[in-house]
PyMOL Python script that loads the backbone (N, CA, C, O; Angstrom):
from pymol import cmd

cmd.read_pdbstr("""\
ATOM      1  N   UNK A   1     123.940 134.104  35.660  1.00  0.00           N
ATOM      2  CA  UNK A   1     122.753 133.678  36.361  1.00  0.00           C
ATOM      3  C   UNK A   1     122.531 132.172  36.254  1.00  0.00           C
ATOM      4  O   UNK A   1     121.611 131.769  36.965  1.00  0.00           O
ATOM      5  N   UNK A   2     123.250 131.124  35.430  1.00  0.00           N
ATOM      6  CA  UNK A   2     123.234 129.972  35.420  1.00  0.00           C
ATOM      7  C   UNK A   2     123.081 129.386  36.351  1.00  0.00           C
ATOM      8  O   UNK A   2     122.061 128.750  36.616  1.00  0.00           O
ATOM      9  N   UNK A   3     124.437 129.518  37.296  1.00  0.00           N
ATOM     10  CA  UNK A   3     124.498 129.106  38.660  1.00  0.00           C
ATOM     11  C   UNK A   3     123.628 129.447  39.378  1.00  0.00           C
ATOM     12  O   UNK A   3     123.294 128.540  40.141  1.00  0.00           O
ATOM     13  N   UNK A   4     122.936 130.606  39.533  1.00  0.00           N
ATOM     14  CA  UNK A   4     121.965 130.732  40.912  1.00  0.00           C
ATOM     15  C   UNK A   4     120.827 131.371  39.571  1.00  0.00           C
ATOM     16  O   UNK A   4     120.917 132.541  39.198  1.00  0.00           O
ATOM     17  N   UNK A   5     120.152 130.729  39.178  1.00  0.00           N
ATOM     18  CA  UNK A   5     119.019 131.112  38.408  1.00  0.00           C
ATOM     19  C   UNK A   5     117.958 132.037  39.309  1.00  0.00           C
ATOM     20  O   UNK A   5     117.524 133.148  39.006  1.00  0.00           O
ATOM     21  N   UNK A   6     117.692 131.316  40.404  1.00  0.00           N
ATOM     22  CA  UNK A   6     116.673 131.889  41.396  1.00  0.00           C
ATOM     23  C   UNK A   6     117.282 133.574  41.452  1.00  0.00           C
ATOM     24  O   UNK A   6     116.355 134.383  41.441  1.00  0.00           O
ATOM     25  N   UNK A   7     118.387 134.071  41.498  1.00  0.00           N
ATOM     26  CA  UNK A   7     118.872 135.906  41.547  1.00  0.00           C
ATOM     27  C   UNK A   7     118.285 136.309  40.510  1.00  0.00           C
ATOM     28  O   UNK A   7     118.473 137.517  40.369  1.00  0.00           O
ATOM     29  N   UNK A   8     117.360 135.655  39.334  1.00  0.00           N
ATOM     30  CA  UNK A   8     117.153 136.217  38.018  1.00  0.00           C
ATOM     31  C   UNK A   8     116.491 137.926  38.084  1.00  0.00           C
ATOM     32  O   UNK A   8     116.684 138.928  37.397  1.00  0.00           O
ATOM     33  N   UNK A   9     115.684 137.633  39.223  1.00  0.00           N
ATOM     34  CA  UNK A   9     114.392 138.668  39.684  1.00  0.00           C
ATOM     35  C   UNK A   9     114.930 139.420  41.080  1.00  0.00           C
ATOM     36  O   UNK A   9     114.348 139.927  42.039  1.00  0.00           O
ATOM     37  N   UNK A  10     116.308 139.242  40.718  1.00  0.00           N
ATOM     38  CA  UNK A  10     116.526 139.793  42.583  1.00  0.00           C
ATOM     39  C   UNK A  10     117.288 141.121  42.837  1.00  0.00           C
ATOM     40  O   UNK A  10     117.500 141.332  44.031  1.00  0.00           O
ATOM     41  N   UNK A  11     117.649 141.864  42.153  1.00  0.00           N
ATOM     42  CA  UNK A  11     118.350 143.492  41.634  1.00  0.00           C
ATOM     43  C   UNK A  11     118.100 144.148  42.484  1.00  0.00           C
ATOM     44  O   UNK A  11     119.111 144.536  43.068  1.00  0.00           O
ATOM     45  N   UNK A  12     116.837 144.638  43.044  1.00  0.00           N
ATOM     46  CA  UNK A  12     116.248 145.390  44.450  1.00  0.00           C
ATOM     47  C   UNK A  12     117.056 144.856  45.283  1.00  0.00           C
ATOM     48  O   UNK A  12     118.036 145.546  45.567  1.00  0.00           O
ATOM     49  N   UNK A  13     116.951 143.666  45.857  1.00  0.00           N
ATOM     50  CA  UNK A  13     117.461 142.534  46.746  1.00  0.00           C
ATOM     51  C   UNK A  13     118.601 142.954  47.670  1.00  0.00           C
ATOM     52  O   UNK A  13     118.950 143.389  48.767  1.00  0.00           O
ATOM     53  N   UNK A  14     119.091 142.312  45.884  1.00  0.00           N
ATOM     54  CA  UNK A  14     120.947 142.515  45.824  1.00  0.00           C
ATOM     55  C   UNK A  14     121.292 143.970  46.589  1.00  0.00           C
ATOM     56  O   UNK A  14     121.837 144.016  47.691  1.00  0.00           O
ATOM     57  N   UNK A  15     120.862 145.207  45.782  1.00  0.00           N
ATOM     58  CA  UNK A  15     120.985 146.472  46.242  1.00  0.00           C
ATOM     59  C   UNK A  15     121.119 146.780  47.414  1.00  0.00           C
ATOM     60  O   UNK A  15     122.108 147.247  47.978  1.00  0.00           O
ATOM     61  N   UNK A  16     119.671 146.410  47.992  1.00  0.00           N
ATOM     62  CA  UNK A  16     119.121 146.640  49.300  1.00  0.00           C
ATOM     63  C   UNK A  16     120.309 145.831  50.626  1.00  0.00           C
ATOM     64  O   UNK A  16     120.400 146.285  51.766  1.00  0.00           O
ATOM     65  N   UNK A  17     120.968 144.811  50.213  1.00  0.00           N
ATOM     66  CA  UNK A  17     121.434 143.773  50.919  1.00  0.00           C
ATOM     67  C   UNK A  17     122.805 144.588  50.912  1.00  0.00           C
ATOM     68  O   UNK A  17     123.238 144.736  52.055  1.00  0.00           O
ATOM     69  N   UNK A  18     123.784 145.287  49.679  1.00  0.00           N
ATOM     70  CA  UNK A  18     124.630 145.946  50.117  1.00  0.00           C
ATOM     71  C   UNK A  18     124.472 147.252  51.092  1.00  0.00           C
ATOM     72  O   UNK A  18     125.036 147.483  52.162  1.00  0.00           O
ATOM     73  N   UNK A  19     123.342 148.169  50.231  1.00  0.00           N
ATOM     74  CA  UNK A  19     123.371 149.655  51.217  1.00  0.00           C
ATOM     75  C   UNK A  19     123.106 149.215  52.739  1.00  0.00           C
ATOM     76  O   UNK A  19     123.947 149.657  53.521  1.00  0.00           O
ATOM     77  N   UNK A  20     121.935 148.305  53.390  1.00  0.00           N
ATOM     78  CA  UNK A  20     121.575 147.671  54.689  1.00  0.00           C
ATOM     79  C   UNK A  20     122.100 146.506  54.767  1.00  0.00           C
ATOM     80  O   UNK A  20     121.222 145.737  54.376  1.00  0.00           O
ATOM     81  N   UNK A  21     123.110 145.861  55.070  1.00  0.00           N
ATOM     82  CA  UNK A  21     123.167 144.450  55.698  1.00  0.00           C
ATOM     83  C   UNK A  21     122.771 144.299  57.001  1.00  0.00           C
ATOM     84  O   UNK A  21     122.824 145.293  57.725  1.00  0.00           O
ATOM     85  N   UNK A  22     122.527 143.643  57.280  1.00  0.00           N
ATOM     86  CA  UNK A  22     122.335 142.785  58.726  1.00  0.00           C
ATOM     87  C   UNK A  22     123.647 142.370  59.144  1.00  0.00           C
ATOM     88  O   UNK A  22     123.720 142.602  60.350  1.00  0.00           O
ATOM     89  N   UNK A  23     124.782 141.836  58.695  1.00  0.00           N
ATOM     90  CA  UNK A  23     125.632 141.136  59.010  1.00  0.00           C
ATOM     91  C   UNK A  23     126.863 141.170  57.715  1.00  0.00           C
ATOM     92  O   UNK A  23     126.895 140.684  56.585  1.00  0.00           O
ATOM     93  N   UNK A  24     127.658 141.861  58.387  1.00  0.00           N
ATOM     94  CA  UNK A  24     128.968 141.552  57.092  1.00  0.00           C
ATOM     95  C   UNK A  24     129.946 140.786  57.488  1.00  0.00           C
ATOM     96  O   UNK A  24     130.322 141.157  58.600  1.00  0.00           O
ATOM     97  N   UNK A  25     130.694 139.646  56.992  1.00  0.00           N
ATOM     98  CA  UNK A  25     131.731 139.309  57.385  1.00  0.00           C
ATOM     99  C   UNK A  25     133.091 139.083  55.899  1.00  0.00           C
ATOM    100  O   UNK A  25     133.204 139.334  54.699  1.00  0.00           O
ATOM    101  N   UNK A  26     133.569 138.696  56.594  1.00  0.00           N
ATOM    102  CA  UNK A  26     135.526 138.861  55.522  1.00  0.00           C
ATOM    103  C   UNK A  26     135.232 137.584  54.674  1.00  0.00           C
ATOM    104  O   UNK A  26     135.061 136.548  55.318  1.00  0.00           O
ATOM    105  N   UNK A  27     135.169 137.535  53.616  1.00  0.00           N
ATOM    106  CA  UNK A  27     135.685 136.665  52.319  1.00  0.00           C
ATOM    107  C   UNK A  27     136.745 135.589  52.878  1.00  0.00           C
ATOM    108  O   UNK A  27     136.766 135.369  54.089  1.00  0.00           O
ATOM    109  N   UNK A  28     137.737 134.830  51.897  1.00  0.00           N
ATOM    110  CA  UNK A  28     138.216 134.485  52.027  1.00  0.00           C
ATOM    111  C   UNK A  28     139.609 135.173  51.310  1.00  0.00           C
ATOM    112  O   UNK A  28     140.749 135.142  51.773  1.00  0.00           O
ATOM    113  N   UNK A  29     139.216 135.720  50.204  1.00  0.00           N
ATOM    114  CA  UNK A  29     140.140 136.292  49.528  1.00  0.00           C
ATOM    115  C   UNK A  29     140.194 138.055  49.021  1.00  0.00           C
ATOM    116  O   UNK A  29     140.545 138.634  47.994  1.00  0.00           O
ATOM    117  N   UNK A  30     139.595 138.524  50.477  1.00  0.00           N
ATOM    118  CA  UNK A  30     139.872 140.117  50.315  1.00  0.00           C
ATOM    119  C   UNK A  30     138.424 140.824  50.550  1.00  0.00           C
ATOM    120  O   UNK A  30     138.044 141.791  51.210  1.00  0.00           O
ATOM    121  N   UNK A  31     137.678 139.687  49.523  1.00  0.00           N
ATOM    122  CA  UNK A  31     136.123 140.546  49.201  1.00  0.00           C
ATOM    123  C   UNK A  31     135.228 140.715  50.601  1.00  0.00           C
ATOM    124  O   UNK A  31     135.795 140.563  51.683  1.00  0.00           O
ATOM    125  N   UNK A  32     133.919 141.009  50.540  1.00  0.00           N
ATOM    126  CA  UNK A  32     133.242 140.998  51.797  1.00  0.00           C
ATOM    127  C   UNK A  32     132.329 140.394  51.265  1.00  0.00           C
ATOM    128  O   UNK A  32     132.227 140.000  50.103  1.00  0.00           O
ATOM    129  N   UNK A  33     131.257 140.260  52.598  1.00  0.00           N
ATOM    130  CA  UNK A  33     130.203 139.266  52.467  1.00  0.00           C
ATOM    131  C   UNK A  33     129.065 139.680  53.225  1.00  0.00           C
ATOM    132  O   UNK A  33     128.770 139.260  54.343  1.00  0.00           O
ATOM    133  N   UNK A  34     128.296 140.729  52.393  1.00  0.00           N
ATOM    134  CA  UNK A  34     126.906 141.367  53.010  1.00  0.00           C
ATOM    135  C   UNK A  34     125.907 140.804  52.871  1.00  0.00           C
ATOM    136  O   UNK A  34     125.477 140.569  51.741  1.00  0.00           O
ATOM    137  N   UNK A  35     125.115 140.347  54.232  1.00  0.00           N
ATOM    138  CA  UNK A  35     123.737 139.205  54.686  1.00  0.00           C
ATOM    139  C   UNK A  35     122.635 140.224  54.925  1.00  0.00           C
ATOM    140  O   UNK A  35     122.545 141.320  55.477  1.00  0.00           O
ATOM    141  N   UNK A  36     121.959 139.516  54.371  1.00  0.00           N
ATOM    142  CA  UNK A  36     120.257 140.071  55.300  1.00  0.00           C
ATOM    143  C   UNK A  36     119.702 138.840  54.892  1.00  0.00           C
ATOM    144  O   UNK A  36     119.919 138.073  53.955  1.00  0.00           O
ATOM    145  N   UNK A  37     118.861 138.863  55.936  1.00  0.00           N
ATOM    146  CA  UNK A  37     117.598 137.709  56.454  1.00  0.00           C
ATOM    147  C   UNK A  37     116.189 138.670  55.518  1.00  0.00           C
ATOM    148  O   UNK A  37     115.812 139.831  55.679  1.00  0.00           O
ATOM    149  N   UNK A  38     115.518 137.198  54.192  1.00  0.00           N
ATOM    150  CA  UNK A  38     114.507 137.620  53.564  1.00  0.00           C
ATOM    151  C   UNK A  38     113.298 136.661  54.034  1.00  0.00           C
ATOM    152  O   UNK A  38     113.579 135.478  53.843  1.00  0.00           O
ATOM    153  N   UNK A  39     111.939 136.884  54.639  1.00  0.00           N
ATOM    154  CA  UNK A  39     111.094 135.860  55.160  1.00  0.00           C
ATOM    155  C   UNK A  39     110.370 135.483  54.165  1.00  0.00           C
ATOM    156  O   UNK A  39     109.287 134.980  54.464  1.00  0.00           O
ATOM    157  N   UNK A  40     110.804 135.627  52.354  1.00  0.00           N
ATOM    158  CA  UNK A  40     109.839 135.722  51.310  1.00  0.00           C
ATOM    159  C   UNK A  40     111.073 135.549  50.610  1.00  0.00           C
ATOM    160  O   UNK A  40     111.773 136.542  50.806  1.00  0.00           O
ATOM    161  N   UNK A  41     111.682 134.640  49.814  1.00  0.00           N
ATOM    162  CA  UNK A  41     112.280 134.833  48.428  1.00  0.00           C
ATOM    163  C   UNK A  41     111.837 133.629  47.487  1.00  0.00           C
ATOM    164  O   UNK A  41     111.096 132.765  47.956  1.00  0.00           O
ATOM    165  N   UNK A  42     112.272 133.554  46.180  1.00  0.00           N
ATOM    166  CA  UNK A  42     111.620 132.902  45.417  1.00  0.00           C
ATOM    167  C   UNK A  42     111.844 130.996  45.828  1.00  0.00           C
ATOM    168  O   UNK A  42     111.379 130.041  45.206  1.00  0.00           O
ATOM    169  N   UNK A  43     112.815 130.995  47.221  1.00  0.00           N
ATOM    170  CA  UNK A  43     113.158 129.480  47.626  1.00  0.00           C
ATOM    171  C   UNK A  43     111.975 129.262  49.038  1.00  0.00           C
ATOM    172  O   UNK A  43     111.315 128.250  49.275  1.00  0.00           O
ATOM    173  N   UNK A  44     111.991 130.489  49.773  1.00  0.00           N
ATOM    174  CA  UNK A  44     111.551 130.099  50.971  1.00  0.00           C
ATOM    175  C   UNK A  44     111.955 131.128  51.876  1.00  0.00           C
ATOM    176  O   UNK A  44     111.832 132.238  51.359  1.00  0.00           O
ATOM    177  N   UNK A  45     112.391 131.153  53.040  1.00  0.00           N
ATOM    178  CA  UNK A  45     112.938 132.191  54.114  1.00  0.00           C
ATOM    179  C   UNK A  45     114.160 132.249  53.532  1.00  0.00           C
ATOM    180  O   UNK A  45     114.458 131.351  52.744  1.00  0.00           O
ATOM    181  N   UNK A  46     114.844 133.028  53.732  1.00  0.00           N
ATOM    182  CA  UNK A  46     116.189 132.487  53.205  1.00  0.00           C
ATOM    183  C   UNK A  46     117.359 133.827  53.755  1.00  0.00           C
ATOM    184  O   UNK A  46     117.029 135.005  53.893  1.00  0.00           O
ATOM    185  N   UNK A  47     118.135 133.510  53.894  1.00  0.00           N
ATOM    186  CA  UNK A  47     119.723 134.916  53.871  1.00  0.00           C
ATOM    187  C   UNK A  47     119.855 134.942  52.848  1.00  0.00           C
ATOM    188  O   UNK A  47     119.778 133.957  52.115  1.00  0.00           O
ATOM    189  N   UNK A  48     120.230 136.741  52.295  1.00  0.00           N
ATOM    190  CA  UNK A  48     120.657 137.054  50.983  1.00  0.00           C
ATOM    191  C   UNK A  48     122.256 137.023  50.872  1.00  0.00           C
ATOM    192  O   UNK A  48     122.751 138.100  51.202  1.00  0.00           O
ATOM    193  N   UNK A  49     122.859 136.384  50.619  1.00  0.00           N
ATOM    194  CA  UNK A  49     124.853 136.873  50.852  1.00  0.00           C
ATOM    195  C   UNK A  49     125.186 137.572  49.035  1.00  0.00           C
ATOM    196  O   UNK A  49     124.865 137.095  47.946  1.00  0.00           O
ATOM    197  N   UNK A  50     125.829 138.657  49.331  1.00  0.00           N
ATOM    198  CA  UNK A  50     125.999 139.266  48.657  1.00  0.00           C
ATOM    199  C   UNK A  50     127.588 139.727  48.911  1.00  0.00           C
ATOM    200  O   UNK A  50     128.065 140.556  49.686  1.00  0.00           O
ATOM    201  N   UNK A  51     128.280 138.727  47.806  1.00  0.00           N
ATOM    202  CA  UNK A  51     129.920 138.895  47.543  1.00  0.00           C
ATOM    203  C   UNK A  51     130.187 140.378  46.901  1.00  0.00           C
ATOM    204  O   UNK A  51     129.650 140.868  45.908  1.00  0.00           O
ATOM    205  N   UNK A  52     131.276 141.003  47.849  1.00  0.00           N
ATOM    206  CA  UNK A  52     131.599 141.883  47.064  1.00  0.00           C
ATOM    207  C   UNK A  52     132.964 142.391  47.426  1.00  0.00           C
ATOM    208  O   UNK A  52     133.616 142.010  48.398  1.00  0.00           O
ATOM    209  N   UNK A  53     133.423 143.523  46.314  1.00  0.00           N
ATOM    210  CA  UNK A  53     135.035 143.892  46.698  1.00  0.00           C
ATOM    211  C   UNK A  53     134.418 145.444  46.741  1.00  0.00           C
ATOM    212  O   UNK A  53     133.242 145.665  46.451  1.00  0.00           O
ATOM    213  N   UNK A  54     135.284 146.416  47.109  1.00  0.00           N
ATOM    214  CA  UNK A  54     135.592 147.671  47.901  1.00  0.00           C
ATOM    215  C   UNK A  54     136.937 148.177  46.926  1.00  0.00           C
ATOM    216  O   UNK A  54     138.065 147.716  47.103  1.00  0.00           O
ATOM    217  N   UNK A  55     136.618 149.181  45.895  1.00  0.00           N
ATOM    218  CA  UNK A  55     137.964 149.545  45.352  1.00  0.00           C
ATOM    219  C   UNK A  55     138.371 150.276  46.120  1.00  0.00           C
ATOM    220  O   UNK A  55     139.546 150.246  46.485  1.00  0.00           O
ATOM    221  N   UNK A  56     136.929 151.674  46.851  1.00  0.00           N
ATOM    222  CA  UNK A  56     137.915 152.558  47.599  1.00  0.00           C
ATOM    223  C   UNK A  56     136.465 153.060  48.573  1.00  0.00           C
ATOM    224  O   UNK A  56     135.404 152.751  48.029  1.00  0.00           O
ATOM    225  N   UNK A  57     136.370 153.583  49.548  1.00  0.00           N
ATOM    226  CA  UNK A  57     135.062 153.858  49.888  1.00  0.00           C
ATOM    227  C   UNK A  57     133.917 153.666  49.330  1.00  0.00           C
ATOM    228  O   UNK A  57     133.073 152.783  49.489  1.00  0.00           O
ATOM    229  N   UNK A  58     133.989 155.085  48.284  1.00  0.00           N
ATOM    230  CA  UNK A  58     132.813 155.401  47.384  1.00  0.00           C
ATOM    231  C   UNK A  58     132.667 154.135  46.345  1.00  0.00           C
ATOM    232  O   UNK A  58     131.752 154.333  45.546  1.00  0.00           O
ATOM    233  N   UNK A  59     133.091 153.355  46.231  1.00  0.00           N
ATOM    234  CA  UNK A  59     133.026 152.558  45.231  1.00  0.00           C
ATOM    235  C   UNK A  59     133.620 150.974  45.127  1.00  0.00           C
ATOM    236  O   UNK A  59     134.521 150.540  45.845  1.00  0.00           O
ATOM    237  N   UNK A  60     133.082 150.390  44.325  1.00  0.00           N
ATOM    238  CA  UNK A  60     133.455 148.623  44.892  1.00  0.00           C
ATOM    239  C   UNK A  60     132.202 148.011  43.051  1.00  0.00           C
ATOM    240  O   UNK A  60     131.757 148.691  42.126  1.00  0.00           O
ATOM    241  N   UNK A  61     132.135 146.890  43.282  1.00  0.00           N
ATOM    242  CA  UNK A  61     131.933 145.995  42.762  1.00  0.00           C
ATOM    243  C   UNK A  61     131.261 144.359  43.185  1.00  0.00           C
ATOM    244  O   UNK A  61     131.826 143.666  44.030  1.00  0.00           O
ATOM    245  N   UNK A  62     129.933 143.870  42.429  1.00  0.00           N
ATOM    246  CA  UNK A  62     129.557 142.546  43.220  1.00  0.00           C
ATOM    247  C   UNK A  62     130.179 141.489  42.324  1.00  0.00           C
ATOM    248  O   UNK A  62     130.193 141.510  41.093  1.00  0.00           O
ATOM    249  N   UNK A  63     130.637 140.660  43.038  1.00  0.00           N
ATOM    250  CA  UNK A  63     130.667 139.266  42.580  1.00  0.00           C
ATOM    251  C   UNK A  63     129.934 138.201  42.316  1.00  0.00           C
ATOM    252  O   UNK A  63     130.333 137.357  41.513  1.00  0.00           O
ATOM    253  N   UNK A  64     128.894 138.105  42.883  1.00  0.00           N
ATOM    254  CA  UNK A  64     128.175 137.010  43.065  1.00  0.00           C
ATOM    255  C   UNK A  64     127.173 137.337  43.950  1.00  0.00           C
ATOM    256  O   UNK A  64     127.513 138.029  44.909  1.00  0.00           O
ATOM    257  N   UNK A  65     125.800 136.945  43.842  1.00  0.00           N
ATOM    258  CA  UNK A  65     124.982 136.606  45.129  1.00  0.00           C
ATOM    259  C   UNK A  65     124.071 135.551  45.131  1.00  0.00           C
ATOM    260  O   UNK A  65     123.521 135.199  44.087  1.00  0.00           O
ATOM    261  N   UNK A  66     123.810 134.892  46.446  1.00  0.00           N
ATOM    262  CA  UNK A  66     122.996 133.692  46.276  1.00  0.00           C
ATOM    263  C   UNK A  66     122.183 133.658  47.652  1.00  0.00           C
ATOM    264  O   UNK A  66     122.514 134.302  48.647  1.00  0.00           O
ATOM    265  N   UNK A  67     121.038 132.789  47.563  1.00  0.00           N
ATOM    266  CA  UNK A  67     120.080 132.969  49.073  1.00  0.00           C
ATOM    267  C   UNK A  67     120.862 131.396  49.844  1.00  0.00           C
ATOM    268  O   UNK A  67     121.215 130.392  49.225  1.00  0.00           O
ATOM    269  N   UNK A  68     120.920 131.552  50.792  1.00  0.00           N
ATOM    270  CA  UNK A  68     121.473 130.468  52.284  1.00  0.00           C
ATOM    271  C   UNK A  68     120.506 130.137  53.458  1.00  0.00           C
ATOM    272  O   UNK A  68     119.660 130.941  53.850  1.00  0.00           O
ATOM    273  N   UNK A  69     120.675 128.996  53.950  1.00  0.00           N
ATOM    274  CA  UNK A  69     119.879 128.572  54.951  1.00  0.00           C
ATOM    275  C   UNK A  69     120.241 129.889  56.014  1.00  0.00           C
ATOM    276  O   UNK A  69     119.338 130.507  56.579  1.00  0.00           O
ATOM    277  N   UNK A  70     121.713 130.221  56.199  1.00  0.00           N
ATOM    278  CA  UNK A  70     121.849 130.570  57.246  1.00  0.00           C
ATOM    279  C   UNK A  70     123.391 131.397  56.960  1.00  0.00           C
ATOM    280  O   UNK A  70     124.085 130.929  56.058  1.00  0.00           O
ATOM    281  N   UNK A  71     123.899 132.578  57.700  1.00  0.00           N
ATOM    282  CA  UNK A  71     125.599 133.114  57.458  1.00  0.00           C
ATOM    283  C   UNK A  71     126.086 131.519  58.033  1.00  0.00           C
ATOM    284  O   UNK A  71     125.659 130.524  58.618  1.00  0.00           O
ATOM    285  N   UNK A  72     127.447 132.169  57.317  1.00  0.00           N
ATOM    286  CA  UNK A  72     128.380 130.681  57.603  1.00  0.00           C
ATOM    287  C   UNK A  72     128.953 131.454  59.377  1.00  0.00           C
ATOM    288  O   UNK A  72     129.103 132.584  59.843  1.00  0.00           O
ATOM    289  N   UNK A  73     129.104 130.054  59.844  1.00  0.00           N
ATOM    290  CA  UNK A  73     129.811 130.099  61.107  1.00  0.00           C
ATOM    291  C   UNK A  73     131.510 130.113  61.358  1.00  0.00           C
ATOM    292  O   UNK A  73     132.088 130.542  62.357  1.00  0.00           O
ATOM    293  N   UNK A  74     131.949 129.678  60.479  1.00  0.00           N
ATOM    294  CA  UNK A  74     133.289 129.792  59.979  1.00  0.00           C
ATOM    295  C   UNK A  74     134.079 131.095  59.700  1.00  0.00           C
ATOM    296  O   UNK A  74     135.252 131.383  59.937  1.00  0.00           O
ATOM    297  N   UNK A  75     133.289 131.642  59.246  1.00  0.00           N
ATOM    298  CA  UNK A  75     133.895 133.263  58.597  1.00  0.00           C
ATOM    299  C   UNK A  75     133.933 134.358  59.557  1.00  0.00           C
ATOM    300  O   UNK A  75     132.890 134.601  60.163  1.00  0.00           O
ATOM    301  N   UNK A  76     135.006 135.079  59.797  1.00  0.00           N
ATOM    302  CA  UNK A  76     135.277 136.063  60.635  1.00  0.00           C
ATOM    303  C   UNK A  76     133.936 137.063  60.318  1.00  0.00           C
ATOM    304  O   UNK A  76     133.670 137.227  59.128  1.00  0.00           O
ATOM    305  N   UNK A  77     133.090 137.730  61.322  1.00  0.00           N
ATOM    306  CA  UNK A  77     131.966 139.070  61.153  1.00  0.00           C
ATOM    307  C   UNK A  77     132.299 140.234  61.821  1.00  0.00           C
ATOM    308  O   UNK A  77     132.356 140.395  63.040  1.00  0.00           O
ATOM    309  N   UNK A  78     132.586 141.293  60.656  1.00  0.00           N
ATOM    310  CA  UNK A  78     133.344 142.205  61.216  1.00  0.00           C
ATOM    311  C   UNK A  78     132.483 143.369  61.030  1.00  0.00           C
ATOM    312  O   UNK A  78     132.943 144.435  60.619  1.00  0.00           O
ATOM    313  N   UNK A  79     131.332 143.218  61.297  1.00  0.00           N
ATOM    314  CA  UNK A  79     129.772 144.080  61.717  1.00  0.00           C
ATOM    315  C   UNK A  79     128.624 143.333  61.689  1.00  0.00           C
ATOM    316  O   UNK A  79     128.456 142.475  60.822  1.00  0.00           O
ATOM    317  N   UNK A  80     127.649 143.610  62.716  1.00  0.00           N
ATOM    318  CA  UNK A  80     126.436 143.109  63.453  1.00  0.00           C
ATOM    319  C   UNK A  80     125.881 144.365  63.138  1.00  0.00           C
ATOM    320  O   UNK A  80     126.391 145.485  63.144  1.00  0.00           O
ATOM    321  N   UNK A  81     124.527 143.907  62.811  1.00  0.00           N
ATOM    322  CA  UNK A  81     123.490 145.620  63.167  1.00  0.00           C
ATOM    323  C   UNK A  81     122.666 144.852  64.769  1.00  0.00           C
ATOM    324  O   UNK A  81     121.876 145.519  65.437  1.00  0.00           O
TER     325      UNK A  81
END
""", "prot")
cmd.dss("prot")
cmd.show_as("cartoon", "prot")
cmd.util.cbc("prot")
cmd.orient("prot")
């Protein structure tokens, strides 16, 4: 939590941002990258991105999550809701 101190309070968030994304797109190195748009977080409006890997359907693992102005435009999105 060093790096993104602000996730200290964010567990619901996080959760909520994998089971519902708004927007997933491809990593760079395998993992995925599940967004939702929050109009309330502890910065301001913000996107939730929530890094994660997929061992097998039922199951996977997070890496990292942090709030963003905005999804990156760069990264392939390989689901829209």
């Amino acid at each position: 939590m060093h790096r993104h101190p602000e996730m200290a309070e964010q567990r619901e968030r996080v959760l909520e941002t994998v089971m519902e994304p708004e927007l997933i797109q491809r990593g760079d190195y395998g993992e995925l990258l599940a967004i939702r748009f929050y109009p309330q977080t502890p910065l301001t409006n913000k996107y939730l991105v929530v890094v994660y890997r997929e061992v097998d359907r039922n199951d996977g693992f997070i890496l990292t999550a942090y709030f963003t102005n905005r999804p990156s435009g760069k990264r392939v999105t390989l689901w829209k809701r």
